[in-house]
N, C-alpha and C positions, 0 to 999 in steps of 0.2 A: 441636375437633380432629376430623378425618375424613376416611376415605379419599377423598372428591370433595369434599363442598360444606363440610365445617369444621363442622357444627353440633353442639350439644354436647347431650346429655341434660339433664334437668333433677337438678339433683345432689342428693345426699340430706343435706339439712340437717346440718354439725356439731355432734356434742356441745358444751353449755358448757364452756368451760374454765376461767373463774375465776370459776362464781357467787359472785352477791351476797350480802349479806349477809341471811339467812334464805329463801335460793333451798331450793327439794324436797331432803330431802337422799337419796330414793333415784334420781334424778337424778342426782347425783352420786356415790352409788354405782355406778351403772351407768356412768357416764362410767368408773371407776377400774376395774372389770372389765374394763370393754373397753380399757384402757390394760393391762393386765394378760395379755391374751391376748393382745395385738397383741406384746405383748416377747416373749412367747414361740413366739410365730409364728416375729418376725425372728429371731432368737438359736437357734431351734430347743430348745430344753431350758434352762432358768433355776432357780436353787435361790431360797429366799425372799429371801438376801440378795442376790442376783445380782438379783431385784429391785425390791429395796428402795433399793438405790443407783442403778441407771439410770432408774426411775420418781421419784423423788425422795420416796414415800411413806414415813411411818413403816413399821419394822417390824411392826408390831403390826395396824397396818392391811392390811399385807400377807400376814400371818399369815388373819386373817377371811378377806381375798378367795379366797386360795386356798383353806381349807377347803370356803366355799361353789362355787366354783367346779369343787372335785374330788368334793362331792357331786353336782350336777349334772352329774358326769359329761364334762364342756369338757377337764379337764385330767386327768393319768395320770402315776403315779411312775415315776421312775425308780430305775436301780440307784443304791444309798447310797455317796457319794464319800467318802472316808476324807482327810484334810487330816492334816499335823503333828502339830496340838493341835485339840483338843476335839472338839464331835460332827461324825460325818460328815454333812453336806449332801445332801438329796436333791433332785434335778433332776426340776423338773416340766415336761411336755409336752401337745402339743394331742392328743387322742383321736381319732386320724383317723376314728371310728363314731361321734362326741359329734354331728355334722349336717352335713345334704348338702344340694345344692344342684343344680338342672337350668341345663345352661348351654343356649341355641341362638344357633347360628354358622350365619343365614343370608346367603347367598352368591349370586352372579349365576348360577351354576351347578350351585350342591350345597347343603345345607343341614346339618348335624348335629345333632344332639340327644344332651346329654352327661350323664351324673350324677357329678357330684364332691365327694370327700370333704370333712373338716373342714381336710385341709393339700395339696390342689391336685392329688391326684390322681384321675385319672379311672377309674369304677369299670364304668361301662355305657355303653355309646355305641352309636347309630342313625345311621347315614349313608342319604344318598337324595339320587339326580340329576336332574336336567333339564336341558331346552336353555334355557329362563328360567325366573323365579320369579314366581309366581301366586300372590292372594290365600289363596285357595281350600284349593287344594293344599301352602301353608303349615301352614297352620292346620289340614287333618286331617293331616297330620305331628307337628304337634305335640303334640295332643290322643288319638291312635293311639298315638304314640310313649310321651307321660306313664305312657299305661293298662298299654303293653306293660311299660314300666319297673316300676313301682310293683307288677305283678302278680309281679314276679322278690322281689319285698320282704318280709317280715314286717311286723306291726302297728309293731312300737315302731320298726324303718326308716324305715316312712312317715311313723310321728310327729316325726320327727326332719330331715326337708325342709325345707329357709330358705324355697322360693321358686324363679324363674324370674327367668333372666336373659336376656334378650334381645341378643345384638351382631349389628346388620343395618346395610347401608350405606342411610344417608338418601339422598332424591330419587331410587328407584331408574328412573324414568321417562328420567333423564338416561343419554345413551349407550349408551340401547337397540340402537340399529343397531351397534354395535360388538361387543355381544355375540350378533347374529344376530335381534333377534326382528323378527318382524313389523311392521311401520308400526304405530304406536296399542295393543298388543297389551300396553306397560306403563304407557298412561295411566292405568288404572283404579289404580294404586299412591296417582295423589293424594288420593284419597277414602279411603284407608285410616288407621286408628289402629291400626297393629299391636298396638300394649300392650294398647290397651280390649278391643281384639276377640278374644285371645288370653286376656285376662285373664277375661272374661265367660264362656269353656269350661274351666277350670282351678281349683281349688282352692286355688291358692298364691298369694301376691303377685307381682306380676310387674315387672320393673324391664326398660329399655330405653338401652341407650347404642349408639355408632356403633361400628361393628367395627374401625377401624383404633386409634380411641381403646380399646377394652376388650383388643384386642391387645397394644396399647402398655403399659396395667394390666396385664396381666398380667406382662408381662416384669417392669416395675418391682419386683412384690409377690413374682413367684414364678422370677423369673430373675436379669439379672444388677443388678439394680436395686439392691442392700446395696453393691455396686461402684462404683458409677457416679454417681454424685448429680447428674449433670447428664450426659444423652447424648439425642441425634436419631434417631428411630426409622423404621424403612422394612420395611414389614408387606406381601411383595409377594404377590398374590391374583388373582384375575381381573382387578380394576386395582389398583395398587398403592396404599397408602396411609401414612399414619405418627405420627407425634405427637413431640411436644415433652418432655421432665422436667428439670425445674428445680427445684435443691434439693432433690431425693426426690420431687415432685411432681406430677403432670400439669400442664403449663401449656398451657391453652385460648384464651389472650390477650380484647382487651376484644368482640370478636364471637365467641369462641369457633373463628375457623379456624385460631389458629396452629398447625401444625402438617398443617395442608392440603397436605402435599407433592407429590400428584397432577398438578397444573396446573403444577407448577414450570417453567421454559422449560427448556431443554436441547437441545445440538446433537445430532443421528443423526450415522450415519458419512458420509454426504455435506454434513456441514456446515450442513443446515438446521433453523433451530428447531423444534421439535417440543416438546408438554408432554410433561413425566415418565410420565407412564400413558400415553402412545402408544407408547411405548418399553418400559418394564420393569414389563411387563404378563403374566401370563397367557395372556389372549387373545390378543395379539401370536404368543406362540407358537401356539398353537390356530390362529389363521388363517395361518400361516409352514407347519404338517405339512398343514394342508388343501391347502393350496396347491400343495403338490407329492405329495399321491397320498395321504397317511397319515394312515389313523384317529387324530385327536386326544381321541376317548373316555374313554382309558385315564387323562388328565387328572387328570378328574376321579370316577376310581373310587374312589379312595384316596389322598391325599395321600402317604404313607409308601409307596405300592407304583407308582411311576413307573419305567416303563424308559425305557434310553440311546435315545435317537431320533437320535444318533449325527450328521450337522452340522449339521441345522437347529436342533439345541437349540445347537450348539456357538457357531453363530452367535448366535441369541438369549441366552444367556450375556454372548456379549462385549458386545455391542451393549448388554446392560442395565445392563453392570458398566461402558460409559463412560459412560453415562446418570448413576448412581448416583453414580460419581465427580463429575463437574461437581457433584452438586446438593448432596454432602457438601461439598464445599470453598465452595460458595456458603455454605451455612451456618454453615461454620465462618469464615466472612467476617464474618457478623455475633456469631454467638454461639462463648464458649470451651467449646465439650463435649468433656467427658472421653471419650465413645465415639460410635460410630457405629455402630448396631446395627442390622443384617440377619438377618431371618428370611421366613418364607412360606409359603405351604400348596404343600410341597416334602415330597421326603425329604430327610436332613443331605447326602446324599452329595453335591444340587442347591446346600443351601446355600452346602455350604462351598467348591464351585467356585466360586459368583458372589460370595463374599468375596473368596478370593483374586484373582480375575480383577478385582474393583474395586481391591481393595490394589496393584495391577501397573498399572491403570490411572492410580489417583489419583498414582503418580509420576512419571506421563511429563507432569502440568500445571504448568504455572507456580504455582508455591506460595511465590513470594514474599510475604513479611507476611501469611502466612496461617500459623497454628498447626493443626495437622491434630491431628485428634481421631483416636485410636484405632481401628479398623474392625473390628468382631468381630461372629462369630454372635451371632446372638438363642440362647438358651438353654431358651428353650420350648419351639418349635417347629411343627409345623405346626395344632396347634387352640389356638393362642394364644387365636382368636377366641373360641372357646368356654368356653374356661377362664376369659378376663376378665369374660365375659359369666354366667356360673356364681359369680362372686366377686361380683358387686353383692347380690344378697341377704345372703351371709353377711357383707360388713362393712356393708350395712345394722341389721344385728338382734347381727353381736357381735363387730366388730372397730373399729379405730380409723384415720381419714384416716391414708396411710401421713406428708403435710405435719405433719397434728396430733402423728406420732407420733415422729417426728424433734426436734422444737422442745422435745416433752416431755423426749427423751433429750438434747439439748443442756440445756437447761437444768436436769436432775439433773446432768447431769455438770460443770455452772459453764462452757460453751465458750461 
């Protein structure tokens, strides 16, 4: 899945699920920790029997895990729930200081560097622009940025970092001239290994996935994804992008580009085919304010601090919201998704126009034998990117696939 070319990360090996017989049993330990804090990730606050029953583990088993898991500090009590009869329940939760994580959200335009907590929020952040992205000038951003970060920290803070996560758009050499740079000026991208080369100046382990994909994760884990068990996601950026979720899951299909929404066809308002990113793009707008006199800068100063550029946006709005519309209903052509989820590196105010304006659009199409999915904000927002990209260390090292963790909760609960 990916904002251009679909390619997928290389994924981080699942836990066993049903070792064999005389498989490590702290292996399997560790599998049930992590099924453990993954429930109370989702559920926000769980008492032992809360779950004991949706994990399908013994109580007793459940009793251990959390001990060890609240002496290490992962989990945190809550206030004691007082029931009818007998003892009151105590609800345990994740330790938003138990471990952080560094997200980077680079971009054709901006890059961020983020530090996020143990439940998804963001504690320190670095923003930095350009007119393109360079090897170079990545990587002392990022490396400048860790040190700037890490010096704001105490000893046992620092000790307590999963890692780096990477969400960057693969091939960035492609569509150079769209976003202004010079002839040959983003060859030098194909000789890079972002991960190696970042990973070699850093301390932590460093994981890499595609930004429309770690966008799309995010939403799933820390948006409206407990909702939605299956919805089409449209991450609009510099170019836009989006992914797929099936069954709670990312689905990357068998080369890894379902969910490639960028190249989709789609008509402009004169009726001629155009791909989806020529259209409800960014840059679109960028080159629409250049075009008629106005600093387009302010773009990309801040995602959340955008002023009204009053009808050039008003146009880029509509124009993007019939774009979107066609390619929602295409999709819901094929597949039955419960939503259709828009977000982007916007403020709300940007998003919630170009919902509305696709919800107004998608009814003026022929939506015969077509079941239309839902159309709602994304519920993250505009550093989706960074945030998804910030979550690949911490369910590396101690959460559970949200697919794993679904099938486990079905089948404690007999569905």
């Amino acid at each position: 899945m990916s904002s251009l070319d679909g390619r997928e990360h290389t994924p981080v090996p699942p836990p066993i699920l049903n070792p064999a017989g005389g498989a490590n049993q702290v292996r399997v330990r560790a599998y049930n920790e992590r099924l453990v804090l993954s429930l109370v990730r989702l559920y926000g606050a769980l008492s032992k029997a809360d779950i004991a029953r949706r994990s399908g583990l013994s109580a007793q088993t459940v009793s251990v895990i959390m001990r060890v898991l609240e002496k290490e500090g992962l989990l945190s009590r809550g206030a004691p729930v007082r029931g009818r009869v007998g003892q009151p329940s105590i609800p345990m939760h994740l330790n938003p200081d138990a471990v952080y994580s560094f997200g980077l959200k680079m971009g054709r335009r901006s890059a961020d560097l983020v530090l996020m907590d143990f439940v998804g929020r963001i504690r320190m952040q670095l923003h930095r622009t350009y007119a393109y992205p360079l090897p170079h000038e990545i990587l002392a951003f990022v490396t400048s940025g860790i040190q700037e970060i890490e010096s704001r920290l105490d000893d046992k803070q620092r000790s307590r970092i999963a890692g780096l996560g990477i969400a960057a758009p693969f091939e960035l050499w492609n569509w150079a001239e769209e976003v202004g740079a010079p002839p040959g000026a983003m060859e030098v991208w194909r000789d890079v290994d972002l991960q190696a080369d970042i990973a070699a100046r850093v301390s932590h382990p460093v994981f890499l996935q595609n930004d429309a994909t770690s966008a799309c994760g995010a939403e799933l884990v820390f948006g409206v994804g407990p909702s939605y068990p299956d919805f089409v996601y449209f991450f609009i950026g510099s170019f836009i992008g989006g992914g797929i979720v099936l069954n709670s899951a990312i689905f990357s299909g068998r080369t890894g580009t379902a969910g490639a929404i960028g190249p989709l066809p789609v008509r402009d308002r004169n009726g001629e085919t155009k791909q989806l990113l020529e259209i409800a793009s960014i840059f679109v707008l960028e080159n629409m304010l250049r075009e008629r006199g106005i600093d387009p800068e302010p773009l990309w100063y801040s995602a959340d601090d955008w002023v009204d550029f009053g009808q050039p946006m008003e146009i880029w709005i509509q124009d993007t919201a019939k774009a979107l519309a066609q390619a929602i209903v295409a999709a819901a052509s094929i597949v039955d998704f419960s939503a259709a989820v828009i977000d982007g590196g916007f403020p709300h105010w940007v998003r919630s126009r170009v919902v509305q304006a696709t919800i107004d659009e998608a009814a003026k199409l022929d939506l015969q034998g077509v079941v239309m999915p839902e159309i709602i904000e994304g519920a993250v927002g505009a550093q989706a990117r960074a945030i998804g990209g910030a979550s690949l260390p911490i369910f590396a090292r101690y959460l559970t696939d949200q697919n794993v963790l679904f099938k486990e909760i079905d089948h404690a609960e007999g569905t």
